[in-house]
C-alpha positions in Angstrom: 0.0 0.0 0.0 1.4 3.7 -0.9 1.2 6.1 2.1 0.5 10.1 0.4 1.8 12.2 2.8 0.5 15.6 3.7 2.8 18.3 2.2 3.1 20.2 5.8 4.5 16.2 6.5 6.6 15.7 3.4 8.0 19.2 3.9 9.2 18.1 7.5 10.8 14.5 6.1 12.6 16.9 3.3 13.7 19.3 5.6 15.3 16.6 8.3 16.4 14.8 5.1 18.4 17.8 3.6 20.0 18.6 7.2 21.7 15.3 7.0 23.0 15.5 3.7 24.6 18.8 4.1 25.6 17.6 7.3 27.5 14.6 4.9 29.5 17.3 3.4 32.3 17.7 6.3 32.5 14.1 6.1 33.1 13.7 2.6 29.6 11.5 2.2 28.2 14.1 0.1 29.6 16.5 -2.6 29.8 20.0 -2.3 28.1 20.6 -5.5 24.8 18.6 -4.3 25.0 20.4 -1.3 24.9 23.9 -2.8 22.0 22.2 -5.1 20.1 21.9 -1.4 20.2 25.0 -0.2 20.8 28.6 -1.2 21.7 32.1 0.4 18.9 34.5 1.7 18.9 37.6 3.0 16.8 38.9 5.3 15.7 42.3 4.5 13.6 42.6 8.4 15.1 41.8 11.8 14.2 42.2 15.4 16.3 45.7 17.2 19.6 44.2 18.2 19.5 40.7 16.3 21.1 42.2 13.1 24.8 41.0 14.6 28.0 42.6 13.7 28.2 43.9 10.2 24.9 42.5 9.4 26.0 39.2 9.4 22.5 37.7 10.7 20.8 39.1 7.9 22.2 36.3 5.9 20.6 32.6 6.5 20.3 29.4 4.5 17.2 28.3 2.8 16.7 25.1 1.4 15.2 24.8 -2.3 14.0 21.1 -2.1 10.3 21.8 -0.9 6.7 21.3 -1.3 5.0 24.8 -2.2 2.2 24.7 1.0 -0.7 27.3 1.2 -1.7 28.0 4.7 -4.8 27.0 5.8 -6.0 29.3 8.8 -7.4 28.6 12.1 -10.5 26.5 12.9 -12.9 28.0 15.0 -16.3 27.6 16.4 -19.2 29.7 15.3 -21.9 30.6 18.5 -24.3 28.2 16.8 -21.8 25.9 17.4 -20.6 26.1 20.8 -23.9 26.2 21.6 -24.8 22.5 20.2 -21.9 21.5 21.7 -23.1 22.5 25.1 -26.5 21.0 24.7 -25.0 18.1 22.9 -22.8 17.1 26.3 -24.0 14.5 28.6 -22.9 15.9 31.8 -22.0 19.0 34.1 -18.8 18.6 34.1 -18.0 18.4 29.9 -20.6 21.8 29.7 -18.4 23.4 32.1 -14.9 22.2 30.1 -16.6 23.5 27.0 -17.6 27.1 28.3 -14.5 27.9 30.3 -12.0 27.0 27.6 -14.4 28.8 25.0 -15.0 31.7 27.9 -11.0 31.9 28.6 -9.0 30.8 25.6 -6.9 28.5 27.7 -5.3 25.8 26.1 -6.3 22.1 26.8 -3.3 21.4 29.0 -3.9 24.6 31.3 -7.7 23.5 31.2 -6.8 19.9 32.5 -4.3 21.3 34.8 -6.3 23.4 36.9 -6.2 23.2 40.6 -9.3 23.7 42.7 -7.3 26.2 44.3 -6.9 28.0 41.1 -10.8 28.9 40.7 -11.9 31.7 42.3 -15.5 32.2 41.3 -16.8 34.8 44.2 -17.3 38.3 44.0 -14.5 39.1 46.4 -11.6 36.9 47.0 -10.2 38.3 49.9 -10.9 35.1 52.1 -9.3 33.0 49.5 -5.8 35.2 50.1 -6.1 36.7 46.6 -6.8 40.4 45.7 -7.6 39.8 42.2 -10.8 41.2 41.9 -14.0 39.6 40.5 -14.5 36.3 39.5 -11.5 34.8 37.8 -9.0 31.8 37.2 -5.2 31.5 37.5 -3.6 29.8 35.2 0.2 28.5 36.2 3.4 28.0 34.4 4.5 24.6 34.0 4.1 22.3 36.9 3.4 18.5 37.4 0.2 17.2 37.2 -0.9 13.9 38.0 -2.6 14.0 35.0 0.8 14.8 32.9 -1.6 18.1 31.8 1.2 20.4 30.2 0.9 24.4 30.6 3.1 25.4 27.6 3.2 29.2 28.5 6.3 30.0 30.7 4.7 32.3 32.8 1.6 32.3 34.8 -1.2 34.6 34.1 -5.1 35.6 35.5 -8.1 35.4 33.3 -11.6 36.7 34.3 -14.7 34.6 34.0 -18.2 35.8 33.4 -20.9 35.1 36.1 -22.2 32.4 33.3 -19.3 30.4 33.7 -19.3 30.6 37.2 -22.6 29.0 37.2 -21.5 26.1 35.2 -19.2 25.5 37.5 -21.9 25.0 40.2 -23.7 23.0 38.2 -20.2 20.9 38.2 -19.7 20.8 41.2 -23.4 19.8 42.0 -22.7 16.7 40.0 -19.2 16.2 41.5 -20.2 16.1 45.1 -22.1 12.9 44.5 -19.1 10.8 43.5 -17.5 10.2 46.8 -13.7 9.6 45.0 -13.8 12.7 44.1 -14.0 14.3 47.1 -10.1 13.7 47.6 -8.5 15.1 44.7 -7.0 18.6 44.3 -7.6 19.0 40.3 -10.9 20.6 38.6 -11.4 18.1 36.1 -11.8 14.4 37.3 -13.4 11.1 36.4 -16.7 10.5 37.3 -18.2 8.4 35.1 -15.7 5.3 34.3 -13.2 4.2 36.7 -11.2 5.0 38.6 -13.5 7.8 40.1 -12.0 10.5 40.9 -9.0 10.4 39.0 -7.9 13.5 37.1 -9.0 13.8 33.1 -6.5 13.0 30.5 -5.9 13.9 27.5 -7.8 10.8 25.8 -10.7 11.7 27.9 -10.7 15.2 26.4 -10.4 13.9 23.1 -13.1 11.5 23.1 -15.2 13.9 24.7 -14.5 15.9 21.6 -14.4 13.1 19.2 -18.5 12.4 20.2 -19.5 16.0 19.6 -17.5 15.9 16.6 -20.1 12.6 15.6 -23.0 13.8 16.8 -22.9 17.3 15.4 -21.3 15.9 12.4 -18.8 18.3 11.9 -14.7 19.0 13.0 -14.3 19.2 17.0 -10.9 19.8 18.8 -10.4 21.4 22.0 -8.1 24.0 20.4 -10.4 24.8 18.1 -12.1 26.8 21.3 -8.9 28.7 22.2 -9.4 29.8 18.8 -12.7 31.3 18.7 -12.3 33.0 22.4 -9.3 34.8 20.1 -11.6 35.2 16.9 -14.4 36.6 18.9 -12.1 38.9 21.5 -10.2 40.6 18.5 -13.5 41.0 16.2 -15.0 42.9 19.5 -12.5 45.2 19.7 -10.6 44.1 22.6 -7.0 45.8 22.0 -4.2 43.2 20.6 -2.1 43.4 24.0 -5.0 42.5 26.3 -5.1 39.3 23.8 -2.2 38.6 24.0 -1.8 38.8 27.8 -5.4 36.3 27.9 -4.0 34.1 25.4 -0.5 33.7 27.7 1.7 34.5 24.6 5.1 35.9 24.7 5.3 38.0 21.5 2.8 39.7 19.3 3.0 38.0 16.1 1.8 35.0 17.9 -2.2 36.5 17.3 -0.8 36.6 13.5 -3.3 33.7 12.7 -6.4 34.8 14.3 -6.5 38.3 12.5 -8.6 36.9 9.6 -11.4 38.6 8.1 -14.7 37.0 6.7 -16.5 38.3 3.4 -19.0 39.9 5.6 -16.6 41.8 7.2 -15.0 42.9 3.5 -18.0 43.7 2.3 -19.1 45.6 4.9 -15.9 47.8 4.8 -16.1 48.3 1.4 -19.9 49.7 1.6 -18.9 52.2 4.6 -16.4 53.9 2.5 -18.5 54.2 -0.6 -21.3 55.3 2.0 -18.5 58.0 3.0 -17.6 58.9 -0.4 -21.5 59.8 -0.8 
């Protein structure tokens, strides 16, 4: 049987492919003349402040030339209809809740997963709780170990507020959780309470077939990232200013929200009438 690769895959074979034959070239394994056919000089005509090295050295980088041309696809996201199936579409408390606070948040599924109990601080005033964050909120740590093996991948920890809506899903949650006895033990947000063993944090393959169902039921392309996504789609198309973003979503540098400023042909067209309106 012949196994087609994707191109974003073949692109990543070629790529570790031509590393080692240039690699060949100090050994005497491969020629210098196939080695220039690899890979060619490119300069760089845009570079950070301060990474332009001495005489402009860093401008200049190799490129390689064997590659599969590759057209980006964009982001997946959620459309409110959507979510909203989703929710009714869940069987329990506890998969609404995952649902709204990642969509509510933008957290990624290993920060979700991760959560401490600790970390929720749905009252008004958290005060009593020792924190003087104010309104209803979550924190989400850097990396730490989880009994779950959930993985924070931003390497620093940040505070995201929650809406009173998502604070009552987490009642509901909790509701549901306080009649599985396991569960009273454990320290994380997200635990078993359907299958055994009770009590025992989610994993990842929990997550996914949790996501894999809705994916069947509503017949259509579910991944918990897909949610971080929209809470990025729908912040940026509200308004919210690009640093506030980027301080919800945890990332480090501003061309990280790169991908999620896409427009729709509504949103064209729409442009396009109001300066014609103008014009008028």
């Amino acid at each position: 049987m012949i196994r087609f690769r994707q191109d974003g895959s073949a692109n990543a074979v070629l790529g570790t492919v031509t590393q080692f034959l240039l690699f060949g070239v100090g050994p005497g394994w491969v020629s210098e003349q196939v080695a220039m056919s690899l890979a060619k000089p490119k300069f760089l005509r845009f570079l950070p402040d301060g990474a332009a090295g001495e005489g402009g050295g860093a401008r200049v980088v190799t490129e390689r030339t064997l590659k599969f041309a590759t057209t980006d696809p964009g982001i997946e996201y959620f459309t409110p209809e959507q979510v909203e199936l989703m929710i009714r579409m869940a069987r329990n408390a506890r998969d609404r809740f995952l649902i709204v606070l990642m969509r509510a948040t933008g957290m990624r599924i290993g920060e979700t997963l991760g959560l401490r109990r600790a970390d929720v601080h749905f009252p008004a005033d958290s005060r009593q709780l020792g924190c003087h964050v104010e309104g209803s909120h979550v924190h989400v740590h850097r990396r730490r170990d989880n009994v779950n093996n959930a993985l924070a991948k931003s390497r620093k920890s940040r505070t995201i507020p929650v809406s009173a809506d998502t604070a009552g899903y987490y009642r509901d949650y909790q509701w549901e959780r306080e009649t599985v006895p396991e569960a009273a033990d454990s320290d994380m947000v997200f635990v078993n309470l359907f299958r055994a063993p009770l009590g025992r944090a989610m994993s990842y393959p929990n997550a996914k077939q949790l996501f894999d169902r809705l994916a069947k039921w509503g017949e259509t392309v579910a991944r918990p990232h897909m949610l971080r996504h929209t809470a990025a789609t729908e912040w940026i198309r509200a308004g919210v200013p690009r640093d506030v973003v980027q301080e919800l979503l945890g990332h480090e540098w501003p061309g990280s929200l790169k991908p999620y400023l896409h427009t729709t042909d509504r949103e064209r067209r729409e442009a396009v009438e109001r300066v014609a309106a103008g014009v008028r």
